[in-house]
N, C-alpha and C positions, 0 to 999 in steps of 0.2 A: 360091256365096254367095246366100244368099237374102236378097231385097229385100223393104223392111216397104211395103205399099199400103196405104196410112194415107187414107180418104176424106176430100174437103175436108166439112167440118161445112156444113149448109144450112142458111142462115138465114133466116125470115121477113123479106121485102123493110119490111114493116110495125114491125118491133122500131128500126129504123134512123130510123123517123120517132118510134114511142112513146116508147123506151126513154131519147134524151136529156129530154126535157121532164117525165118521170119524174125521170129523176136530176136534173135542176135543182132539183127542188120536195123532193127527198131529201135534197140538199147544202144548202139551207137549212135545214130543219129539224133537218140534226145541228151544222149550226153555231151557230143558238140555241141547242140543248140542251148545247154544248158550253160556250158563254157563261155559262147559266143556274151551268152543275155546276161553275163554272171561279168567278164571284162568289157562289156558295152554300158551295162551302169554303171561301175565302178572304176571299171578304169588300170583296175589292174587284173593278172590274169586269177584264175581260180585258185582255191588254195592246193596243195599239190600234199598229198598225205606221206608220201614218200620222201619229203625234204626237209629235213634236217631244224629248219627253220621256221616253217612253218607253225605258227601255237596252235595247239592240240584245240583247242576249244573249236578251234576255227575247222580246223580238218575233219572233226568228228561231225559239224552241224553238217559241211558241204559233204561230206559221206553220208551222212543222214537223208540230206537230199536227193543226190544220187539215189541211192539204193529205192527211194521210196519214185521216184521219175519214172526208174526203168521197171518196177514192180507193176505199175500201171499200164506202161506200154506192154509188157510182157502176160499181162491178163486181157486186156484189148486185143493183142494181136492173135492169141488162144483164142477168144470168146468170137471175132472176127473171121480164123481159118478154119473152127469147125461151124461157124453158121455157113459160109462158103461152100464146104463141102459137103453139106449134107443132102 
């Protein structure tokens, strides 16, 4: 049976310091633009999970969203700052 020798991938020790504070400034920015595109169709502003008022249905899909926007940008900008660095 032949055995797969898969090498561990090497990373720049330096990506580990860049690459979060990248994606911080990433994850804001697609979360305004997501705010902007979310009160430009609609018309009103985003749902706001911290308010009171808001129905939970609604809080949890646009939390779903969120989370799943900035998960993208935040593996982009990974996948991005260690091709860069290497």
């Amino acid at each position: 049976m032949a055995q797969n020798s898969i090498e561990p991938t090497r990373v720049n020790p330096m990506v580990h310091v860049v690459a979060p504070l990248v994606a911080i400034g990433a994850t804001m920015i697609v979360r305004k633009m997501l705010n902007q595109g979310y009160k430009r169709t609609t018309g009103h502003a985003a749902p706001d999970s911290r308010d009171p008022n808001t129905r939970l249905a609604s809080a949890l899909i646009w939390t779903a969203v969120t989370a799943a926007a900035a998960a993208v940008a935040e593996v982009a900008v990974y996948r991005a700052t260690a091709r860069w660095m290497d």
